[in-house]
C-alpha positions as CSV (number, residue, x, y, z in Angstrom):
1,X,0.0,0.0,0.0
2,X,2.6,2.3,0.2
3,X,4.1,2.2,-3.5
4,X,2.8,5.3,-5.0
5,X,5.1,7.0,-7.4
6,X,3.4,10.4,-6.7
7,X,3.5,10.0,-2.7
8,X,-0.3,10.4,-3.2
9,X,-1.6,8.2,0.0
10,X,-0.4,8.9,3.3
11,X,-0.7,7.6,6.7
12,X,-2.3,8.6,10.1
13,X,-2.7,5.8,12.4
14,X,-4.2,3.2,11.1
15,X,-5.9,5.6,8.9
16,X,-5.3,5.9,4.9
17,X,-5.3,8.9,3.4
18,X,-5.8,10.0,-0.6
19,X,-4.5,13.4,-1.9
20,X,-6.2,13.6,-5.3
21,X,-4.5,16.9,-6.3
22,X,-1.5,14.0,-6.6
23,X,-3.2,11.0,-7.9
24,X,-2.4,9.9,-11.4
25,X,-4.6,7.3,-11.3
26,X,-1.7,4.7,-11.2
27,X,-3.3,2.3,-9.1
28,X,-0.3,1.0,-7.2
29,X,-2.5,1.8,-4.0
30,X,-5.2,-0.6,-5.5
31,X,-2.9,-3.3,-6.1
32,X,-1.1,-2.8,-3.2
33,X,-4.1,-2.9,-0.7
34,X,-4.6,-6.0,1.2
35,X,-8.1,-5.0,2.3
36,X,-9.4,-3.3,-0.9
37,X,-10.1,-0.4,0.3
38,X,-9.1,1.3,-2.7
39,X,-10.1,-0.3,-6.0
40,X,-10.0,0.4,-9.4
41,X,-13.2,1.0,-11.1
42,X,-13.2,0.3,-14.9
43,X,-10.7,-0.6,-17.3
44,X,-8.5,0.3,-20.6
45,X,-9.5,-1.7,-23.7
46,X,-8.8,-1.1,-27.6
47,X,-11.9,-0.7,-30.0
48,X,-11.3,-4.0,-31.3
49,X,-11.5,-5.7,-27.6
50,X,-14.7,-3.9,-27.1
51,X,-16.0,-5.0,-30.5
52,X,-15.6,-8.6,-29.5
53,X,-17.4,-8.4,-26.3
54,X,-20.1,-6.6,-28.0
55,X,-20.3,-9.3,-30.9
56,X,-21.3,-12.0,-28.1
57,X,-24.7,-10.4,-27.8
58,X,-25.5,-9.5,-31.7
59,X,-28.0,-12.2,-31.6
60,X,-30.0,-10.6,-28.9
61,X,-30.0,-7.1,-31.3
62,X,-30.9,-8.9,-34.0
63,X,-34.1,-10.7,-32.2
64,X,-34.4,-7.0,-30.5
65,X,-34.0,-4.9,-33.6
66,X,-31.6,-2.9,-31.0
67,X,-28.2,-2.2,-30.4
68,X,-25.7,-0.7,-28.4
69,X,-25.7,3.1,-26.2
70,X,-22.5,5.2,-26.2
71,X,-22.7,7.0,-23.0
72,X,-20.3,8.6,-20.4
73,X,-19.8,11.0,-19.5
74,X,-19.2,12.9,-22.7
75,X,-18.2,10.3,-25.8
76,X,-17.2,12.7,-28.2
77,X,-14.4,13.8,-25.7
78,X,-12.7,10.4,-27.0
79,X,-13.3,11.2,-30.6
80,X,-10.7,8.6,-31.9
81,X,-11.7,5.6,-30.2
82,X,-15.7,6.7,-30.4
83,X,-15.1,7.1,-34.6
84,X,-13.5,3.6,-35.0
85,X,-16.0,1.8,-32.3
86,X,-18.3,3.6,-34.7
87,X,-17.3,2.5,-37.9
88,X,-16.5,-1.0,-36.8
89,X,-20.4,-1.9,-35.6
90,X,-21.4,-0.5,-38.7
91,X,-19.8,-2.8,-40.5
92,X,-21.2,-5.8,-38.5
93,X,-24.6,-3.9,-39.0
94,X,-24.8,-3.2,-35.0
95,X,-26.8,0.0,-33.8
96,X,-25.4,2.6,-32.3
97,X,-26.6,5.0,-30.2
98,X,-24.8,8.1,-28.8
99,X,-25.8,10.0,-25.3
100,X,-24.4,13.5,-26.2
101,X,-24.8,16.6,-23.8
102,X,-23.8,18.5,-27.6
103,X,-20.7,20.4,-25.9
104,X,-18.2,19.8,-28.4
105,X,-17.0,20.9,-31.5
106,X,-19.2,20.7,-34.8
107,X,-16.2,18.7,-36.7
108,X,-16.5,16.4,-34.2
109,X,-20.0,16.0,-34.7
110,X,-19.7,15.8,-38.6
111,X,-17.2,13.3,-38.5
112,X,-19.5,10.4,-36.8
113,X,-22.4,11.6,-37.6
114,X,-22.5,9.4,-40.8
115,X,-22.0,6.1,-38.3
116,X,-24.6,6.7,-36.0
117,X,-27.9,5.5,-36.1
118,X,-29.7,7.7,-32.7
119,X,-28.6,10.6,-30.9
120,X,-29.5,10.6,-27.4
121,X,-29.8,14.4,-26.5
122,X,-29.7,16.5,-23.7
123,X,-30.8,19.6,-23.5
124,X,-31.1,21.0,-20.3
125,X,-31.8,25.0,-19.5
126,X,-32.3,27.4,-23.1
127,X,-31.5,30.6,-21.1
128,X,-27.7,31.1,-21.9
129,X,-26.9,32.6,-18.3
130,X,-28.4,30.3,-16.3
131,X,-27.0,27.2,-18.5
132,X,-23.5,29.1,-18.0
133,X,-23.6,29.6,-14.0
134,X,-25.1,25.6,-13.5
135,X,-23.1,23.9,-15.8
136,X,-20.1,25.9,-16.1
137,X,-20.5,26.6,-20.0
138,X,-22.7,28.5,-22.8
139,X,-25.1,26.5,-24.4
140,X,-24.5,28.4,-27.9
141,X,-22.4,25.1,-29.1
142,X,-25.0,22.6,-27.7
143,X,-27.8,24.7,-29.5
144,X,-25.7,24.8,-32.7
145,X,-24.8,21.5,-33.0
146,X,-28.5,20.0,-32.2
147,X,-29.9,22.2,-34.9
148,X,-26.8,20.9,-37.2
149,X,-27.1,17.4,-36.6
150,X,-31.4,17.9,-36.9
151,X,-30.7,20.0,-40.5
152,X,-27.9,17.0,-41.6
153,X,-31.1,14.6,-41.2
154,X,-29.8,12.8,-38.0
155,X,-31.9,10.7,-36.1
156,X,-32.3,12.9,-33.0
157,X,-34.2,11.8,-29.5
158,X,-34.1,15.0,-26.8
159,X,-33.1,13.9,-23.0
160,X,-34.6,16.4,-20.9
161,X,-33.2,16.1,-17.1
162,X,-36.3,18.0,-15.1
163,X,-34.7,19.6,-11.9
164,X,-37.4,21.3,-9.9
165,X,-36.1,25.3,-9.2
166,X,-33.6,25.1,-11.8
167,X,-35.1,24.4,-15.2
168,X,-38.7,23.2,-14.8
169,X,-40.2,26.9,-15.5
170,X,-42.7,27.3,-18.1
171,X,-40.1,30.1,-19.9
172,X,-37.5,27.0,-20.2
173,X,-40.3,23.9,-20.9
174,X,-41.5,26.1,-24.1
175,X,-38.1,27.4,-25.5
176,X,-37.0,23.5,-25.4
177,X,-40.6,22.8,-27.2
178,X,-40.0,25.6,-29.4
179,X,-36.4,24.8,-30.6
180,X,-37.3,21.4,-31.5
181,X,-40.1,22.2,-33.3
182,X,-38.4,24.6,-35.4
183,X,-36.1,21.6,-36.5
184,X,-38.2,19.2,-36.8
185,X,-37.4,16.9,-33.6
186,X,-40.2,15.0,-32.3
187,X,-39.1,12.7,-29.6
188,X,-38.5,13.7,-25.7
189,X,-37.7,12.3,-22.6
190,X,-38.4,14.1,-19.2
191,X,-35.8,12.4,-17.0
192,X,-37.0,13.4,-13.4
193,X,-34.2,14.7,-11.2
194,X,-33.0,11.7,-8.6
195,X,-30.5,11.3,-6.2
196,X,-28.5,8.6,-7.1
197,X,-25.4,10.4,-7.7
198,X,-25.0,11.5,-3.9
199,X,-22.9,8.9,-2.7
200,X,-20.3,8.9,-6.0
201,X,-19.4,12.8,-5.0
202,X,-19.0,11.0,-1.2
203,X,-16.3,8.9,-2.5
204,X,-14.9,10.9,-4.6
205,X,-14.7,13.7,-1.5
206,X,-16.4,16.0,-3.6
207,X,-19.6,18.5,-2.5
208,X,-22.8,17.7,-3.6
209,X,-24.4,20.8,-4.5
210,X,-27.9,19.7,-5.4
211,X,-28.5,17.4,-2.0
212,X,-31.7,20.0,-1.1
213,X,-33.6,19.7,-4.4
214,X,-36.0,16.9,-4.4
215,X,-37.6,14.7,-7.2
216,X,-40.3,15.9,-9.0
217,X,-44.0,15.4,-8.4
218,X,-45.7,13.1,-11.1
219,X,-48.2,15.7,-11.3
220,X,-45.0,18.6,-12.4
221,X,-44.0,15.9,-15.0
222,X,-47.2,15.3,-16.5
223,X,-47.5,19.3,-16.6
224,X,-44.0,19.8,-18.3
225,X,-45.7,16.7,-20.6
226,X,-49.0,18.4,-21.9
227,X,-47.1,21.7,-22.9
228,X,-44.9,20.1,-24.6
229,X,-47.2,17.5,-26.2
230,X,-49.2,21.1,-27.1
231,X,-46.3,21.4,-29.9
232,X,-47.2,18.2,-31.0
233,X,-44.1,16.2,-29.8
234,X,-43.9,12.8,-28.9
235,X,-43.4,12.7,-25.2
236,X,-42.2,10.1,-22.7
237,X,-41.4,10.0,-18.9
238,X,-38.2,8.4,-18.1
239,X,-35.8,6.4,-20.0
Protein backbone atom coordinates (compact mmCIF):
# COMPACT_ATOMS: atom_id res chain seq x y z
CA UNK A 1 0.00 0.00 0.00
CA UNK A 2 2.61 2.33 0.17
CA UNK A 3 4.13 2.21 -3.45
CA UNK A 4 2.77 5.32 -4.96
CA UNK A 5 5.10 7.01 -7.44
CA UNK A 6 3.38 10.35 -6.69
CA UNK A 7 3.46 9.98 -2.72
CA UNK A 8 -0.32 10.38 -3.24
CA UNK A 9 -1.61 8.17 0.04
CA UNK A 10 -0.42 8.93 3.30
CA UNK A 11 -0.74 7.57 6.71
CA UNK A 12 -2.32 8.57 10.08
CA UNK A 13 -2.71 5.76 12.38
CA UNK A 14 -4.21 3.15 11.12
CA UNK A 15 -5.91 5.59 8.86
CA UNK A 16 -5.28 5.90 4.86
CA UNK A 17 -5.27 8.90 3.42
CA UNK A 18 -5.79 9.99 -0.57
CA UNK A 19 -4.52 13.41 -1.85
CA UNK A 20 -6.24 13.64 -5.28
CA UNK A 21 -4.55 16.86 -6.33
CA UNK A 22 -1.55 13.98 -6.62
CA UNK A 23 -3.18 10.97 -7.86
CA UNK A 24 -2.43 9.90 -11.41
CA UNK A 25 -4.56 7.28 -11.26
CA UNK A 26 -1.68 4.72 -11.25
CA UNK A 27 -3.33 2.27 -9.09
CA UNK A 28 -0.29 0.96 -7.21
CA UNK A 29 -2.53 1.81 -4.03
CA UNK A 30 -5.22 -0.56 -5.49
CA UNK A 31 -2.87 -3.34 -6.07
CA UNK A 32 -1.15 -2.84 -3.19
CA UNK A 33 -4.06 -2.95 -0.67
CA UNK A 34 -4.63 -6.04 1.16
CA UNK A 35 -8.05 -4.97 2.26
CA UNK A 36 -9.40 -3.32 -0.89
CA UNK A 37 -10.13 -0.44 0.32
CA UNK A 38 -9.07 1.28 -2.65
CA UNK A 39 -10.06 -0.33 -5.95
CA UNK A 40 -10.00 0.36 -9.39
CA UNK A 41 -13.16 0.99 -11.07
CA UNK A 42 -13.20 0.30 -14.91
CA UNK A 43 -10.70 -0.58 -17.27
CA UNK A 44 -8.54 0.28 -20.56
CA UNK A 45 -9.47 -1.66 -23.69
CA UNK A 46 -8.83 -1.06 -27.58
CA UNK A 47 -11.91 -0.73 -29.96
CA UNK A 48 -11.30 -4.05 -31.32
CA UNK A 49 -11.48 -5.73 -27.58
CA UNK A 50 -14.73 -3.93 -27.08
CA UNK A 51 -16.00 -5.02 -30.55
CA UNK A 52 -15.64 -8.61 -29.50
CA UNK A 53 -17.43 -8.43 -26.34
CA UNK A 54 -20.13 -6.60 -27.99
CA UNK A 55 -20.31 -9.27 -30.90
CA UNK A 56 -21.30 -12.00 -28.11
CA UNK A 57 -24.70 -10.39 -27.85
CA UNK A 58 -25.54 -9.46 -31.66
CA UNK A 59 -27.96 -12.24 -31.57
CA UNK A 60 -30.03 -10.61 -28.91
CA UNK A 61 -30.05 -7.06 -31.32
CA UNK A 62 -30.90 -8.87 -34.03
CA UNK A 63 -34.06 -10.67 -32.23
CA UNK A 64 -34.40 -6.97 -30.51
CA UNK A 65 -33.97 -4.95 -33.59
CA UNK A 66 -31.58 -2.92 -31.05
CA UNK A 67 -28.20 -2.16 -30.45
CA UNK A 68 -25.72 -0.74 -28.40
CA UNK A 69 -25.67 3.08 -26.17
CA UNK A 70 -22.49 5.18 -26.23
CA UNK A 71 -22.71 7.05 -23.00
CA UNK A 72 -20.33 8.62 -20.36
CA UNK A 73 -19.75 11.04 -19.52
CA UNK A 74 -19.17 12.87 -22.74
CA UNK A 75 -18.19 10.31 -25.83
CA UNK A 76 -17.24 12.66 -28.18
CA UNK A 77 -14.42 13.80 -25.74
CA UNK A 78 -12.66 10.39 -27.00
CA UNK A 79 -13.29 11.19 -30.63
CA UNK A 80 -10.75 8.61 -31.92
CA UNK A 81 -11.73 5.60 -30.19
CA UNK A 82 -15.70 6.71 -30.44
CA UNK A 83 -15.07 7.11 -34.62
CA UNK A 84 -13.47 3.59 -34.98
CA UNK A 85 -16.01 1.82 -32.30
CA UNK A 86 -18.34 3.63 -34.68
CA UNK A 87 -17.35 2.51 -37.86
CA UNK A 88 -16.55 -1.01 -36.81
CA UNK A 89 -20.43 -1.92 -35.65
CA UNK A 90 -21.39 -0.53 -38.66
CA UNK A 91 -19.80 -2.80 -40.47
CA UNK A 92 -21.15 -5.76 -38.52
CA UNK A 93 -24.62 -3.87 -39.02
CA UNK A 94 -24.85 -3.23 -34.98
CA UNK A 95 -26.76 0.03 -33.78
CA UNK A 96 -25.41 2.56 -32.29
CA UNK A 97 -26.59 4.96 -30.22
CA UNK A 98 -24.76 8.08 -28.79
CA UNK A 99 -25.75 10.02 -25.34
CA UNK A 100 -24.36 13.52 -26.22
CA UNK A 101 -24.84 16.59 -23.75
CA UNK A 102 -23.76 18.45 -27.62
CA UNK A 103 -20.73 20.39 -25.88
CA UNK A 104 -18.17 19.76 -28.36
CA UNK A 105 -17.02 20.87 -31.54
CA UNK A 106 -19.16 20.69 -34.83
CA UNK A 107 -16.23 18.69 -36.68
CA UNK A 108 -16.49 16.38 -34.19
CA UNK A 109 -19.95 16.03 -34.66
CA UNK A 110 -19.72 15.80 -38.56
CA UNK A 111 -17.21 13.32 -38.48
CA UNK A 112 -19.47 10.36 -36.77
CA UNK A 113 -22.40 11.61 -37.56
CA UNK A 114 -22.50 9.36 -40.83
CA UNK A 115 -21.95 6.08 -38.27
CA UNK A 116 -24.65 6.69 -36.00
CA UNK A 117 -27.92 5.52 -36.08
CA UNK A 118 -29.71 7.69 -32.74
CA UNK A 119 -28.63 10.60 -30.90
CA UNK A 120 -29.52 10.57 -27.41
CA UNK A 121 -29.78 14.36 -26.50
CA UNK A 122 -29.73 16.54 -23.66
CA UNK A 123 -30.77 19.61 -23.46
CA UNK A 124 -31.11 21.04 -20.29
CA UNK A 125 -31.78 25.03 -19.54
CA UNK A 126 -32.34 27.45 -23.10
CA UNK A 127 -31.47 30.60 -21.10
CA UNK A 128 -27.71 31.10 -21.90
CA UNK A 129 -26.93 32.61 -18.30
CA UNK A 130 -28.44 30.30 -16.32
CA UNK A 131 -26.95 27.23 -18.54
CA UNK A 132 -23.49 29.08 -17.98
CA UNK A 133 -23.64 29.63 -14.01
CA UNK A 134 -25.12 25.57 -13.54
CA UNK A 135 -23.15 23.90 -15.81
CA UNK A 136 -20.08 25.85 -16.05
CA UNK A 137 -20.51 26.64 -20.04
CA UNK A 138 -22.70 28.55 -22.79
CA UNK A 139 -25.15 26.52 -24.44
CA UNK A 140 -24.46 28.37 -27.94
CA UNK A 141 -22.45 25.10 -29.10
CA UNK A 142 -25.03 22.57 -27.74
CA UNK A 143 -27.85 24.68 -29.47
CA UNK A 144 -25.71 24.79 -32.74
CA UNK A 145 -24.83 21.52 -32.96
CA UNK A 146 -28.46 20.00 -32.15
CA UNK A 147 -29.89 22.15 -34.91
CA UNK A 148 -26.79 20.89 -37.22
CA UNK A 149 -27.14 17.41 -36.56
CA UNK A 150 -31.37 17.91 -36.89
CA UNK A 151 -30.66 20.04 -40.50
CA UNK A 152 -27.92 17.03 -41.58
CA UNK A 153 -31.14 14.62 -41.16
CA UNK A 154 -29.80 12.80 -38.02
CA UNK A 155 -31.93 10.66 -36.06
CA UNK A 156 -32.33 12.88 -32.99
CA UNK A 157 -34.25 11.83 -29.49
CA UNK A 158 -34.07 14.96 -26.82
CA UNK A 159 -33.11 13.94 -23.02
CA UNK A 160 -34.62 16.43 -20.93
CA UNK A 161 -33.17 16.13 -17.09
CA UNK A 162 -36.25 18.02 -15.13
CA UNK A 163 -34.66 19.57 -11.94
CA UNK A 164 -37.39 21.26 -9.85
CA UNK A 165 -36.14 25.33 -9.21
CA UNK A 166 -33.58 25.09 -11.83
CA UNK A 167 -35.10 24.39 -15.16
CA UNK A 168 -38.73 23.19 -14.80
CA UNK A 169 -40.17 26.94 -15.50
CA UNK A 170 -42.69 27.32 -18.08
CA UNK A 171 -40.14 30.05 -19.92
CA UNK A 172 -37.51 26.99 -20.17
CA UNK A 173 -40.33 23.90 -20.94
CA UNK A 174 -41.53 26.14 -24.06
CA UNK A 175 -38.06 27.36 -25.54
CA UNK A 176 -37.03 23.52 -25.44
CA UNK A 177 -40.57 22.83 -27.19
CA UNK A 178 -40.00 25.59 -29.42
CA UNK A 179 -36.44 24.77 -30.64
CA UNK A 180 -37.27 21.38 -31.51
CA UNK A 181 -40.13 22.15 -33.30
CA UNK A 182 -38.36 24.61 -35.41
CA UNK A 183 -36.09 21.63 -36.54
CA UNK A 184 -38.24 19.18 -36.78
CA UNK A 185 -37.39 16.86 -33.64
CA UNK A 186 -40.18 15.00 -32.34
CA UNK A 187 -39.10 12.74 -29.61
CA UNK A 188 -38.48 13.73 -25.71
CA UNK A 189 -37.73 12.26 -22.56
CA UNK A 190 -38.37 14.11 -19.16
CA UNK A 191 -35.79 12.44 -16.97
CA UNK A 192 -37.01 13.38 -13.35
CA UNK A 193 -34.23 14.69 -11.20
CA UNK A 194 -33.04 11.65 -8.60
CA UNK A 195 -30.53 11.26 -6.20
CA UNK A 196 -28.54 8.57 -7.11
CA UNK A 197 -25.43 10.41 -7.74
CA UNK A 198 -25.03 11.46 -3.93
CA UNK A 199 -22.88 8.95 -2.74
CA UNK A 200 -20.31 8.86 -6.04
CA UNK A 201 -19.45 12.78 -5.03
CA UNK A 202 -18.99 10.98 -1.20
CA UNK A 203 -16.28 8.86 -2.54
CA UNK A 204 -14.89 10.87 -4.58
CA UNK A 205 -14.74 13.74 -1.47
CA UNK A 206 -16.38 16.01 -3.62
CA UNK A 207 -19.61 18.54 -2.50
CA UNK A 208 -22.79 17.75 -3.63
CA UNK A 209 -24.37 20.75 -4.47
CA UNK A 210 -27.85 19.68 -5.38
CA UNK A 211 -28.50 17.44 -2.01
CA UNK A 212 -31.74 19.98 -1.09
CA UNK A 213 -33.62 19.70 -4.40
CA UNK A 214 -35.98 16.91 -4.36
CA UNK A 215 -37.59 14.68 -7.25
CA UNK A 216 -40.28 15.88 -8.97
CA UNK A 217 -44.04 15.43 -8.43
CA UNK A 218 -45.72 13.10 -11.15
CA UNK A 219 -48.24 15.67 -11.30
CA UNK A 220 -44.97 18.65 -12.38
CA UNK A 221 -43.99 15.93 -14.95
CA UNK A 222 -47.16 15.26 -16.51
CA UNK A 223 -47.51 19.29 -16.57
CA UNK A 224 -44.05 19.76 -18.25
CA UNK A 225 -45.70 16.72 -20.59
CA UNK A 226 -49.00 18.38 -21.88
CA UNK A 227 -47.12 21.66 -22.92
CA UNK A 228 -44.86 20.11 -24.61
CA UNK A 229 -47.20 17.51 -26.24
CA UNK A 230 -49.19 21.06 -27.10
CA UNK A 231 -46.31 21.42 -29.90
CA UNK A 232 -47.17 18.17 -30.97
CA UNK A 233 -44.07 16.19 -29.79
CA UNK A 234 -43.88 12.78 -28.93
CA UNK A 235 -43.41 12.74 -25.16
CA UNK A 236 -42.23 10.08 -22.69
CA UNK A 237 -41.41 9.96 -18.93
CA UNK A 238 -38.25 8.39 -18.06
CA UNK A 239 -35.77 6.35 -20.05
Amino acid sequence: MRICPRKAISFVGSHIYLNRKLCDVCAACSKQCPMNAMIMVGNETSVEELVREIEKDQVFYEQSEGGITISGGEPLLQLDFLDGLLEMCRERGIHTAVDTCGYASQESFNRIRDKVGLFLYDLKLMDQTSHLKYTGVSNRTVIENFRFLAREGSEIWVRYPVVPGINDDEVNVVGIAELMFSEGVKQINLLPYHKSGIEKYRNLNRRYMLGKIETPSDEKMNEIKKKLEAYGLAVKIGG
